[in-house]
MOPAC internal coordinates of N, CA, C and O (Angstrom, degrees):
PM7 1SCF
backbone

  N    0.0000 0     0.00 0     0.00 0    0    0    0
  C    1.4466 1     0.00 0     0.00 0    1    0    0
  C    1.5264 1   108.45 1     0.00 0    2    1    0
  O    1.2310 1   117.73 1   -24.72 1    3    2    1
  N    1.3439 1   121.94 1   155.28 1    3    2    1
  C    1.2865 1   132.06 1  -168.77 1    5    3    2
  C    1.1474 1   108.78 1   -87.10 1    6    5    3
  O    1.2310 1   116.18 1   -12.97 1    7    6    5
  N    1.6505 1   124.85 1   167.03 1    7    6    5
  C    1.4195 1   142.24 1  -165.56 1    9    7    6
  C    1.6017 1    78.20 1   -72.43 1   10    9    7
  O    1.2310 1   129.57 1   112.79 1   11   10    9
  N    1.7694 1    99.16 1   -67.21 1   11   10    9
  C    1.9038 1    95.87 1  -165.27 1   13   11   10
  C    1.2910 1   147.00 1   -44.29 1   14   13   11
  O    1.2310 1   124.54 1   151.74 1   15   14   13
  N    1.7679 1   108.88 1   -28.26 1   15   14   13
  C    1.3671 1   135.04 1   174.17 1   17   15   14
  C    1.7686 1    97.85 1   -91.15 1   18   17   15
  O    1.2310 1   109.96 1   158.64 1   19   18   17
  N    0.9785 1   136.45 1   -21.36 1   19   18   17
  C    1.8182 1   141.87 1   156.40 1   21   19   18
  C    1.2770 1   107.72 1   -29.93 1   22   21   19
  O    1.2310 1   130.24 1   112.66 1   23   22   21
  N    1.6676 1    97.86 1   -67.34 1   23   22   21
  C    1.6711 1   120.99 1  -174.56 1   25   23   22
  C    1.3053 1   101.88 1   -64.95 1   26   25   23
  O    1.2310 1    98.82 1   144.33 1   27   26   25
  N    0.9062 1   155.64 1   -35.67 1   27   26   25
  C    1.7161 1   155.90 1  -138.10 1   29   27   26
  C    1.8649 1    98.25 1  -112.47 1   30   29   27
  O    1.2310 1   122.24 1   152.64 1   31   30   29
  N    1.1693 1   113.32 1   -27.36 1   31   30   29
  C    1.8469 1   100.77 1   161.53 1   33   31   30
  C    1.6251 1    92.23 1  -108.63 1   34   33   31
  O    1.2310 1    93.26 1   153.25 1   35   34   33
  N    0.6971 1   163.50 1   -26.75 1   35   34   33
  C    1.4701 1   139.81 1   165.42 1   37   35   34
  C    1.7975 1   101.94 1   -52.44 1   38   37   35
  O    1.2310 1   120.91 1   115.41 1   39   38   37
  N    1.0448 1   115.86 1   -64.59 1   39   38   37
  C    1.4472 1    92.74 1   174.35 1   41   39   38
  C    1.4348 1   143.24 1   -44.13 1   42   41   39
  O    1.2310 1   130.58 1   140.68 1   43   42   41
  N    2.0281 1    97.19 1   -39.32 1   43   42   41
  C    1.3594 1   101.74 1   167.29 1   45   43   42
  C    1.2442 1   122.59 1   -94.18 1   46   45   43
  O    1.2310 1   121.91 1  -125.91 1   47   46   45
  N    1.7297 1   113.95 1    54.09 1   47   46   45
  C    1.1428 1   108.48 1   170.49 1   49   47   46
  C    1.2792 1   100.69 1  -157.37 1   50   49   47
  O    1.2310 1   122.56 1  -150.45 1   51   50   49
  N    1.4496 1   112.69 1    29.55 1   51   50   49
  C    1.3695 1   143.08 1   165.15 1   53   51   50
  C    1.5722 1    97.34 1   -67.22 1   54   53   51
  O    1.2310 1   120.39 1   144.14 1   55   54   53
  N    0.8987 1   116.85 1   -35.86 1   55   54   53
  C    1.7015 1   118.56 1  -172.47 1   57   55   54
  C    1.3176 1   108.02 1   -64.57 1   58   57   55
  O    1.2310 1   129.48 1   101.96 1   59   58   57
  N    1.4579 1    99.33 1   -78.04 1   59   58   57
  C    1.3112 1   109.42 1  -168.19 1   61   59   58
  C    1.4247 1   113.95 1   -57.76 1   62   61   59
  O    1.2310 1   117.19 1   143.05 1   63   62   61
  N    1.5204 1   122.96 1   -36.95 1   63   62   61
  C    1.7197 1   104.52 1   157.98 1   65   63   62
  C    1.5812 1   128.45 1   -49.51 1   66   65   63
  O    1.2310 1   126.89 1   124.38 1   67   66   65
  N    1.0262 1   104.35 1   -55.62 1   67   66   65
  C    1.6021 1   118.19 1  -165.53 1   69   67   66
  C    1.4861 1   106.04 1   -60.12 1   70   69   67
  O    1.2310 1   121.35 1   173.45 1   71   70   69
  N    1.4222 1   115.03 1    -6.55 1   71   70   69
  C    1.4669 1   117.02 1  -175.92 1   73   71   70
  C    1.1484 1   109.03 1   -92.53 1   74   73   71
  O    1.2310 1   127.01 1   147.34 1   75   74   73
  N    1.4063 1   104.12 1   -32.66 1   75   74   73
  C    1.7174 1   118.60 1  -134.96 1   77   75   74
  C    1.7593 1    75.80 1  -100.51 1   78   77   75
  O    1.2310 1   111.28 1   159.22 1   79   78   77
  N    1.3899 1   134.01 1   -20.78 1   79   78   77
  C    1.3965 1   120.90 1  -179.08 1   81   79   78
  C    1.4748 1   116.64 1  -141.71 1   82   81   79
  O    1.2310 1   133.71 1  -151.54 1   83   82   81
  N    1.1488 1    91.11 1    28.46 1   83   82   81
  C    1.5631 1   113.03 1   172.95 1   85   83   82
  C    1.4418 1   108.15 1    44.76 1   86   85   83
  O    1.2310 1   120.28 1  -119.20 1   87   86   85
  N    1.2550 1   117.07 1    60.80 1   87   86   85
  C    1.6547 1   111.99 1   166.20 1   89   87   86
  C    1.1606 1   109.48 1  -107.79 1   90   89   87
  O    1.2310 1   115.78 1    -5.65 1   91   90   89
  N    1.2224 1   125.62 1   174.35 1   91   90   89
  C    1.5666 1   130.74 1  -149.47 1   93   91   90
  C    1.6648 1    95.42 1  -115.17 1   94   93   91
  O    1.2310 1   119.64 1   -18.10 1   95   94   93
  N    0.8744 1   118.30 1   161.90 1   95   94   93
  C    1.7686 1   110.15 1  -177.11 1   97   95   94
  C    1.3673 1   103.36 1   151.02 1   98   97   95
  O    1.2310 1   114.68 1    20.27 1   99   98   97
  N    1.6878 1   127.69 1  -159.73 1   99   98   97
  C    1.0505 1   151.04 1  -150.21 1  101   99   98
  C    1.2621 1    92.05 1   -92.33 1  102  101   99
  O    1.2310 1   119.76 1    99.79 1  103  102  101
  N    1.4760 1   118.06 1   -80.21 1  103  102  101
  C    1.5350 1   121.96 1   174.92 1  105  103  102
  C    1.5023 1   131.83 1   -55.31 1  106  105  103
  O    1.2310 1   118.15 1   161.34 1  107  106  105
  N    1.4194 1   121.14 1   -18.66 1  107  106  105
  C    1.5764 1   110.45 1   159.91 1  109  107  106
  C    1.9182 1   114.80 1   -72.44 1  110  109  107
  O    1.2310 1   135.40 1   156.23 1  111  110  109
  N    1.5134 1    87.81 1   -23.77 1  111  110  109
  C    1.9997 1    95.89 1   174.49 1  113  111  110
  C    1.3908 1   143.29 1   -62.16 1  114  113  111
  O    1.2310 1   138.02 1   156.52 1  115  114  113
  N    1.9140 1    82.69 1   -23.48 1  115  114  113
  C    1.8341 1   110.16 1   174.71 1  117  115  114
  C    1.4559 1    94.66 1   -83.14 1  118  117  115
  O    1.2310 1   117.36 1   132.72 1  119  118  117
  N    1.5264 1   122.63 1   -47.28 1  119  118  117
  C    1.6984 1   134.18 1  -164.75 1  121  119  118
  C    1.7075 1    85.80 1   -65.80 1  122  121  119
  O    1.2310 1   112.36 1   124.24 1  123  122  121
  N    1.0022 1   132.02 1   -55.76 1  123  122  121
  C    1.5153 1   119.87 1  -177.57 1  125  123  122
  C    1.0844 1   111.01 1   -49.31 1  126  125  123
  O    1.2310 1   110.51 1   131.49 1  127  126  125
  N    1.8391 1   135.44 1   -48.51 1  127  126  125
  C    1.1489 1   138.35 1  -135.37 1  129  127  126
  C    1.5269 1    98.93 1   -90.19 1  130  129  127
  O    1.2310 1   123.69 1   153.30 1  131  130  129
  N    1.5068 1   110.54 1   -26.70 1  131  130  129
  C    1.5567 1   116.07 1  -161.23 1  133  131  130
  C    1.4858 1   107.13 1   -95.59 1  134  133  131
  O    1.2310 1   122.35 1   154.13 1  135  134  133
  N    1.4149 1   113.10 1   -25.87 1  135  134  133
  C    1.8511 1   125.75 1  -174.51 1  137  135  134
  C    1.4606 1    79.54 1   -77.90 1  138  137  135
  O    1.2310 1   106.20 1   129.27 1  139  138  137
  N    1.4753 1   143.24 1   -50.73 1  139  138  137
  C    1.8354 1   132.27 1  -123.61 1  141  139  138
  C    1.8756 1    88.20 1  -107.20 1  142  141  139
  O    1.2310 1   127.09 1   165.65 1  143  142  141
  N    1.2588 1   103.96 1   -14.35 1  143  142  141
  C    1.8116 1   109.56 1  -168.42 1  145  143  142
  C    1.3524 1   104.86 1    87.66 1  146  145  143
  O    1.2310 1   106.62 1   169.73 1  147  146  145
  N    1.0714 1   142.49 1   -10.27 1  147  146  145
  C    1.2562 1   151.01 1   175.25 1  149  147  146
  C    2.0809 1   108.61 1   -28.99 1  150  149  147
  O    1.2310 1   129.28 1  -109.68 1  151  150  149
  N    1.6530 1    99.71 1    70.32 1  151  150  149
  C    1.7226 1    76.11 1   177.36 1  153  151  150
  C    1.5410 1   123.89 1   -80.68 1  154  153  151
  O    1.2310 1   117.22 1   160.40 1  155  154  153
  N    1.4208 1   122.89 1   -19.60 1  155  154  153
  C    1.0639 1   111.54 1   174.15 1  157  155  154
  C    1.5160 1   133.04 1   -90.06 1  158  157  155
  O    1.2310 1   126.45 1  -178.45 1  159  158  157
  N    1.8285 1   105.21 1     1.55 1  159  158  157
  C    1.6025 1   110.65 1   155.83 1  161  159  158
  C    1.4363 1   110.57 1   -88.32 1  162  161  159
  O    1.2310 1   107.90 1   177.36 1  163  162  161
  N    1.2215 1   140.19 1    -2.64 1  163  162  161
  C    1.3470 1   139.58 1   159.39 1  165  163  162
  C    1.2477 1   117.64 1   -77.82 1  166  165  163
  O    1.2310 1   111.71 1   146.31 1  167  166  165
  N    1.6433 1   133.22 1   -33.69 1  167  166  165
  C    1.5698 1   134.50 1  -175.91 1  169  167  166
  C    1.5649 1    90.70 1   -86.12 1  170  169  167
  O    1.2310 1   123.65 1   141.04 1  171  170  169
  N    1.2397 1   110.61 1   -38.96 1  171  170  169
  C    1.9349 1    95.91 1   179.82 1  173  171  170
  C    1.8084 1   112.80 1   -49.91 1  174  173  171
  O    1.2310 1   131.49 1   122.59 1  175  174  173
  N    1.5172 1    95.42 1   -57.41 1  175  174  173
  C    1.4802 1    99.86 1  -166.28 1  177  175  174
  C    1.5380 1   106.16 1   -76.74 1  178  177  175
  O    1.2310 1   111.68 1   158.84 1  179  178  177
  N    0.8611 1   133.28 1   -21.16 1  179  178  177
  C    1.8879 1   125.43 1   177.47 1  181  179  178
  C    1.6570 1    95.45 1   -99.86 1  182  181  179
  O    1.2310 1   103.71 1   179.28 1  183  182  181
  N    1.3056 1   147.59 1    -0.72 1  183  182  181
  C    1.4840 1   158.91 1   109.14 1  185  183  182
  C    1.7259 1    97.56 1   -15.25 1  186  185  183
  O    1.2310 1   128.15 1   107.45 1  187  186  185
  N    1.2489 1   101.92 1   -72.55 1  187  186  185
  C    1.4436 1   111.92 1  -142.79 1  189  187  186
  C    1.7168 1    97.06 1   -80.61 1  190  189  187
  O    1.2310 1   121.18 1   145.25 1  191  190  189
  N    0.9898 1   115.35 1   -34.75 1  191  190  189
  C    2.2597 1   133.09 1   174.92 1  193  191  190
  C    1.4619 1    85.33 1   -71.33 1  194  193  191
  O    1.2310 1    95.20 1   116.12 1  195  194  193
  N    1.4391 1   160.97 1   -63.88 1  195  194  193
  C    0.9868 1   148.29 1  -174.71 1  197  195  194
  C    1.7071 1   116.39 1   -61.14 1  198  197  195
  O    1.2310 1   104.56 1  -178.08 1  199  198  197
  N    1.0351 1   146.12 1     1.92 1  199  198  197
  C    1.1350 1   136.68 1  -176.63 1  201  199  198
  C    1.2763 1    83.23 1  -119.61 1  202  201  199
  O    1.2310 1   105.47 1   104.55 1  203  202  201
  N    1.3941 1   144.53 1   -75.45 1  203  202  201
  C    1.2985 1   145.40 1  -178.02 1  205  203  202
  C    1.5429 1   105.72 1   -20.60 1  206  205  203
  O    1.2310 1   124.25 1   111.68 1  207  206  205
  N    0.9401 1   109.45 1   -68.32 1  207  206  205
  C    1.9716 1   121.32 1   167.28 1  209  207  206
  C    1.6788 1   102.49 1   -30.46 1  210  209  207
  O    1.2310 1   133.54 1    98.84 1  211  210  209
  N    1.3842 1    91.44 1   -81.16 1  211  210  209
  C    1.6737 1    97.28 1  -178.48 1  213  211  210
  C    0.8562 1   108.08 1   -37.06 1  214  213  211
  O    1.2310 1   109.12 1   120.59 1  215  214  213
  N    1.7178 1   137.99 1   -59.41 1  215  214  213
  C    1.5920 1   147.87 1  -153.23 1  217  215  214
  C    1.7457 1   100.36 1   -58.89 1  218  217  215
  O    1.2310 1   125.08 1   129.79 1  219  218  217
  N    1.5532 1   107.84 1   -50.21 1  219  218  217
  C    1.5229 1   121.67 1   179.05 1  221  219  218
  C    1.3841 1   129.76 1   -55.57 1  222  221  219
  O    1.2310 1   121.90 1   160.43 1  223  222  221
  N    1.1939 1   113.96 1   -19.57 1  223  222  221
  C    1.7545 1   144.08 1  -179.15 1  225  223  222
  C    0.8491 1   106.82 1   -81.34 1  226  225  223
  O    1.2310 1   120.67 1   120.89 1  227  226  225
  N    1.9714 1   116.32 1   -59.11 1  227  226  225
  C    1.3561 1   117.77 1  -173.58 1  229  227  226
  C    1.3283 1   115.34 1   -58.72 1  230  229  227
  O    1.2310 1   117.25 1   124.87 1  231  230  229
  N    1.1026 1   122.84 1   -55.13 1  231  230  229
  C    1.9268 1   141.26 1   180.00 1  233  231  230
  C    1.4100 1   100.76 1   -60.84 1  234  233  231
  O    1.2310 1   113.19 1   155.55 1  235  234  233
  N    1.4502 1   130.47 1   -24.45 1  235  234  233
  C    1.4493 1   109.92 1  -167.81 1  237  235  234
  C    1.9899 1    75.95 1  -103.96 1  238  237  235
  O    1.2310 1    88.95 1    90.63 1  239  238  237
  N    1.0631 1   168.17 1   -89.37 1  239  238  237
  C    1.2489 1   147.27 1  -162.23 1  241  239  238
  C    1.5409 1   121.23 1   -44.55 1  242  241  239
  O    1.2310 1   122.88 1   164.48 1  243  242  241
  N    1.4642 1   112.08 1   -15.52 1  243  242  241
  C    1.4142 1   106.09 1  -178.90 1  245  243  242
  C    2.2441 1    98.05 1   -76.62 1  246  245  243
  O    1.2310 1   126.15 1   139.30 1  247  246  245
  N    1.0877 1   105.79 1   -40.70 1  247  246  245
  C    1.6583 1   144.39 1  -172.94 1  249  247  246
  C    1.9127 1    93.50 1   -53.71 1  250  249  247
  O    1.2310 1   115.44 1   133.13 1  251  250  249
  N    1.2606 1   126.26 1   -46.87 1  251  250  249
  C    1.0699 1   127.31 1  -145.23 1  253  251  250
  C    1.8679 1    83.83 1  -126.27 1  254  253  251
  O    1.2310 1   122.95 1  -171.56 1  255  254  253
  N    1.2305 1   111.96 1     8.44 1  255  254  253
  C    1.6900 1   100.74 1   158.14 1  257  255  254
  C    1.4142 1    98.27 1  -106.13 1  258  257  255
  O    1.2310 1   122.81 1   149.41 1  259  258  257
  N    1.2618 1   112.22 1   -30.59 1  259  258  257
  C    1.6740 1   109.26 1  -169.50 1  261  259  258
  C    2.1217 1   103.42 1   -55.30 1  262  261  259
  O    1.2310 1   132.18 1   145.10 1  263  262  261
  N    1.3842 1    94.08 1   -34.90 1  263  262  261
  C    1.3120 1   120.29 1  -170.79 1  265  263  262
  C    1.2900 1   116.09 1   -30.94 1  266  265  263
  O    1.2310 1   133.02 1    94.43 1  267  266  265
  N    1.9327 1    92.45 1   -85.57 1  267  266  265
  C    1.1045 1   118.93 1  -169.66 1  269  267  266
  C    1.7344 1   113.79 1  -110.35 1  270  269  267
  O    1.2310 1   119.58 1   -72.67 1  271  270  269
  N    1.6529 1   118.40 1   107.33 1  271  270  269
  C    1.4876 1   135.44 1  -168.15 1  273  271  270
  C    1.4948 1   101.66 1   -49.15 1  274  273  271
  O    1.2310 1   112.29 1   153.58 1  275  274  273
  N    1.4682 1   132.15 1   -26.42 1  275  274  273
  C    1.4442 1   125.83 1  -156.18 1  277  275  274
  C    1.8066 1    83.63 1   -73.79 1  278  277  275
  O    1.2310 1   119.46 1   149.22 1  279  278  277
  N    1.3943 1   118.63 1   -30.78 1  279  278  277
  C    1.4436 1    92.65 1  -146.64 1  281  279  278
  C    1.7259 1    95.08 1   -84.02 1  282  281  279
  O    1.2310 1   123.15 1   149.89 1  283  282  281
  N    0.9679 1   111.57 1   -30.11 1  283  282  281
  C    1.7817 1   120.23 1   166.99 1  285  283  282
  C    1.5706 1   119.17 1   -33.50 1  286  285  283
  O    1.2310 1   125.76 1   159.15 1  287  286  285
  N    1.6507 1   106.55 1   -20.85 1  287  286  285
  C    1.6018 1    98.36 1  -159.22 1  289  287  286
  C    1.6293 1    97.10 1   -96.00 1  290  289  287
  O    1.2310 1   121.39 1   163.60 1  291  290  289
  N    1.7962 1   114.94 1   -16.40 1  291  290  289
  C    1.2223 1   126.61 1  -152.90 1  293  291  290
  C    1.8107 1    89.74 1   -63.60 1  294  293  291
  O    1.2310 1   120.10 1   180.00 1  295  294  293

């Protein structure tokens, strides 16, 4: 499995930690947003976990052309 899809359940499981031990973060902020009705602090923060994701993909494929020359010649 990839570095990028690594990052993408570590994030979504930002929740279920941060609940389960009450730390403050990204994922207790969505758990606030969804218990309080909060829809527009929930599209910010799963907004804001989706670009981070994206951002992580890009750099780990930009990272893994630098890598490997075959894919340079394509």
């Amino acid at each position: 499995m990839g570095l990028g899809i690594k990052v993408g359940y570590m994030l979504s499981g930002a929740v279920v930690i941060e609940a389960m031990f009450d730390l403050p973060g990204m994922g207790k902020l969505i758990l606030e947003g969804v218990t309080g009705g909060d829809v527009a602090l929930v599209q910010g923060t799963v907004l804001t976990i989706a670009i981070a994701f994206l951002a992580v993909n890009v750099i780990v494929d930009l990272l893994y052309l630098l890598v490997n020359p075959r894919i340079r010649t394509v």
